[in-house]
C-alpha positions as CSV (number, residue, x, y, z in Angstrom):
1,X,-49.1,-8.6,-11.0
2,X,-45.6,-9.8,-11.1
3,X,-42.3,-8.1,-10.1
4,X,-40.4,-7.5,-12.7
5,X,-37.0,-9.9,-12.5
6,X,-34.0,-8.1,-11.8
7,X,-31.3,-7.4,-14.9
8,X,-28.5,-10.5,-14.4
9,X,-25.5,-9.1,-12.8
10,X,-22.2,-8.8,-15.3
11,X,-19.2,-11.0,-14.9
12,X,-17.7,-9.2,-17.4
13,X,-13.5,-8.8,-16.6
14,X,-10.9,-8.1,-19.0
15,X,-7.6,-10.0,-19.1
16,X,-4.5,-8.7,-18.4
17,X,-3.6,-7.9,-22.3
18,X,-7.0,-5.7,-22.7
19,X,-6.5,-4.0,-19.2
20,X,-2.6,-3.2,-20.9
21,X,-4.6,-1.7,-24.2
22,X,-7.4,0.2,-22.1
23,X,-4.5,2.0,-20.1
24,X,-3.3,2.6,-23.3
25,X,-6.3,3.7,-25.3
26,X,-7.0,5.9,-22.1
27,X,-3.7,7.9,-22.6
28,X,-4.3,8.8,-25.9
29,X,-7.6,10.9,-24.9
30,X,-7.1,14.4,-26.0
31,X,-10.2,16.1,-24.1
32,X,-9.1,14.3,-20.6
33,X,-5.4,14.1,-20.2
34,X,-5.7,12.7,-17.3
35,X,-8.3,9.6,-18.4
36,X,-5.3,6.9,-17.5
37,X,-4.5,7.9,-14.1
38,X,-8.7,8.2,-13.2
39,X,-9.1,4.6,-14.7
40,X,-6.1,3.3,-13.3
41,X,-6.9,4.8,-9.9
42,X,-10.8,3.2,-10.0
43,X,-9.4,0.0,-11.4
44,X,-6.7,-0.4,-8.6
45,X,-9.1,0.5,-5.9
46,X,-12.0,-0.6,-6.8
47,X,-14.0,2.2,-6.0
48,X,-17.0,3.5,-8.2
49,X,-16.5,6.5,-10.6
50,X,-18.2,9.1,-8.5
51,X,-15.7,8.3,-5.0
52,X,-12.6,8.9,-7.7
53,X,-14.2,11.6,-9.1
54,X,-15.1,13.6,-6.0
55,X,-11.4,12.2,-3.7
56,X,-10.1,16.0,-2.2
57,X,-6.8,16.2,-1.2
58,X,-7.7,16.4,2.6
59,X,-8.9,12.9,2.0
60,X,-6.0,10.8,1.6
61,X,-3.5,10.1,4.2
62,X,0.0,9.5,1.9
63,X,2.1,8.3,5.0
64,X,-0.2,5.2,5.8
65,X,-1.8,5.0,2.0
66,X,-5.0,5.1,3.4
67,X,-8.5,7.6,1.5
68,X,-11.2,8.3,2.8
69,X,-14.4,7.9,0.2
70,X,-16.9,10.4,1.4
71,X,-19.2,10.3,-1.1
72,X,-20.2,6.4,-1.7
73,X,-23.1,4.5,-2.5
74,X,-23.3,3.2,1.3
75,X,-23.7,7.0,2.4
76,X,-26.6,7.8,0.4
77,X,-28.4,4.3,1.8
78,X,-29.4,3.9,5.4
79,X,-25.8,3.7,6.6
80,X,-24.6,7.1,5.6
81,X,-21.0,5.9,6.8
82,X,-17.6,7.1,4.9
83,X,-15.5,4.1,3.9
84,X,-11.7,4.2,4.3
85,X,-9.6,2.1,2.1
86,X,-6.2,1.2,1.3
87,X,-4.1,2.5,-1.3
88,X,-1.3,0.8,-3.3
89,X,1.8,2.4,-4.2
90,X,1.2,2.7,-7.9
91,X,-2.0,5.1,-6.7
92,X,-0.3,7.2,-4.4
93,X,2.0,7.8,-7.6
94,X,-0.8,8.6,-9.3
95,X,-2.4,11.0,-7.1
96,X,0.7,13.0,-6.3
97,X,1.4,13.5,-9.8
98,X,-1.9,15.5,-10.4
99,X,-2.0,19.2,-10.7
100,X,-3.7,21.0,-7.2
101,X,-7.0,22.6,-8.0
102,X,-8.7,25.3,-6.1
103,X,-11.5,23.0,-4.6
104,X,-8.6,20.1,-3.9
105,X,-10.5,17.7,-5.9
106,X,-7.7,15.4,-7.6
107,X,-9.6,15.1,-10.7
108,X,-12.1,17.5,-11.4
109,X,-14.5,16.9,-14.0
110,X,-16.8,19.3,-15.8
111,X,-18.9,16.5,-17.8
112,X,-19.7,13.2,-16.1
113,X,-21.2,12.3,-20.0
114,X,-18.2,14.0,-21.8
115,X,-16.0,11.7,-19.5
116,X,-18.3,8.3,-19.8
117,X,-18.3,9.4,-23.9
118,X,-14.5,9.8,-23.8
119,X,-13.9,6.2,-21.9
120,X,-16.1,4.3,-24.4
121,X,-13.8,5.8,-27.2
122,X,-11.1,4.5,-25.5
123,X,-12.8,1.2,-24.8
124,X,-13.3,0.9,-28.6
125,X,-9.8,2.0,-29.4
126,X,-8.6,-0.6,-27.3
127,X,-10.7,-2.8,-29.1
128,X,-13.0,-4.2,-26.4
129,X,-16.2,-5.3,-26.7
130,X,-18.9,-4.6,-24.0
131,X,-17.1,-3.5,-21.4
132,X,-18.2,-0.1,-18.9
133,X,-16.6,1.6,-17.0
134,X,-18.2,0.2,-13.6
135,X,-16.9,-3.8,-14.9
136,X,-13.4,-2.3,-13.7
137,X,-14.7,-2.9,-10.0
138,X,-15.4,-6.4,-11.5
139,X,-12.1,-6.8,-13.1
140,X,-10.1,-5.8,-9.6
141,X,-12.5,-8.1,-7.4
142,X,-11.2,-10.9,-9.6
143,X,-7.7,-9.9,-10.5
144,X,-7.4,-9.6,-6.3
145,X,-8.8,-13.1,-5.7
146,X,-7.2,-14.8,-8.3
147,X,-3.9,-13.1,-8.2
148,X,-3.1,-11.9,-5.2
149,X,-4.9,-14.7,-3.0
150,X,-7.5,-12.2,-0.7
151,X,-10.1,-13.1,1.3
152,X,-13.8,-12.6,1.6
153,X,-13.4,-9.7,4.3
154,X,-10.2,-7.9,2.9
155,X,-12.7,-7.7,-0.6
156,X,-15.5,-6.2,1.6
157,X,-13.4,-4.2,3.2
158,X,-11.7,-2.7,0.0
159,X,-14.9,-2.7,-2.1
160,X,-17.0,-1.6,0.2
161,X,-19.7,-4.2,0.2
162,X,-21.8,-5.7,3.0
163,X,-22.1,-9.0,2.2
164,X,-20.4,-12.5,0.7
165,X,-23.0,-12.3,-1.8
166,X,-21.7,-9.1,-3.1
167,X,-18.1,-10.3,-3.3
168,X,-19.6,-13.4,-5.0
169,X,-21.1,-11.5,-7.7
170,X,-18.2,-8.7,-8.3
171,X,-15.3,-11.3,-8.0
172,X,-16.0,-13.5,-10.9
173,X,-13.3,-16.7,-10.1
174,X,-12.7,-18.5,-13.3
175,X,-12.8,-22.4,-13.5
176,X,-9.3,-22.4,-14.8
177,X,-8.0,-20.6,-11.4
178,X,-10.7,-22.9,-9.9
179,X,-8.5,-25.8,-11.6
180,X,-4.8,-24.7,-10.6
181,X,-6.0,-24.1,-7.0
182,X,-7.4,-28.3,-7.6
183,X,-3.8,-29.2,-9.0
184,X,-1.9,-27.9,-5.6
185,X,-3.7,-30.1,-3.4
């Protein structure tokens, strides 16, 4: 009997123009008003939906832009560790600006399938094609290599993944940026 092969990993990112219309798309969601700031929060930080979903006030330290994600992937697995991370200005915006609730969740969400439902709507509004909501980790990963110039560790650091191979397979580095880095020398 023969393991079954695992599903290839997706390398799918959008480009800056698609990321502009999903930010978009996302604002004109009627059921969550708040569907731009939780995208643009997961996109900028790479974190998976369910750490943005369940960040509590008490987490995030403002005056050094640092969060602490308490409930990650890496706590449910043999480490059981939180993971701090760094936050940009444009997310400390966004979190202030959100309206206290009683449990001090920033964006508390009643329907995890309502909310997935509502994002594909805006992913087709947008006019994407086969992108999910989790590719956003993807998109960041990349955006931060090939933009920003940051390491292997400041990626593992920030994404919360163990290995190189991890990075490897979330930052997807394009040959073109592969190219211009050839051109400089």
């Amino acid at each position: 009997v023969e393991k079954p092969k695992p599903a290839p990993a997706r390398d799918r990112t959008l480009n800056q123009d698609e990321l502009k219309r999903l930010f978009r798309a996302c604002e004109k969601c009627y059921k969550f008003h708040n569907l731009r700031a939780i995208v643009e929060v997961i996109y900028l930080t790479m974190s998976r939906r369910g750490e943005v979903l369940d960040l509590k006030r008490t987490d995030v330290d403002y005056m050094h832009r640092v969060a602490v994600l308490r409930e990650t992937k890496d706590n449910q697995s043999s480490t059981g560790k939180d993971r701090k991370i760094g936050l940009s200005p444009r997310v400390v915006e966004l979190l202030q600006a959100q309206p206290e609730s009683v449990s001090g969740i920033y964006f508390p969400i009643r329907s995890i399938s309502a909310f997935e439902k509502a994002f594909k709507r805006a992913v087709k509004r947008a006019d994407i094609t086969d992108f999910h909501m989790h590719d956003l980790r993807h998109c960041r990963a990349t955006d931060l290599v090939e933009i920003h110039g940051w390491n292997t560790v400041e990626l593992m650091q920030q994404g919360g993944w163990t290995s190189a191979a991890m990075v490897k397979r979330y930052a997807n580095i394009s040959p073109r940026h592969l190219a211009r880095k050839l051109k400089q020398g």
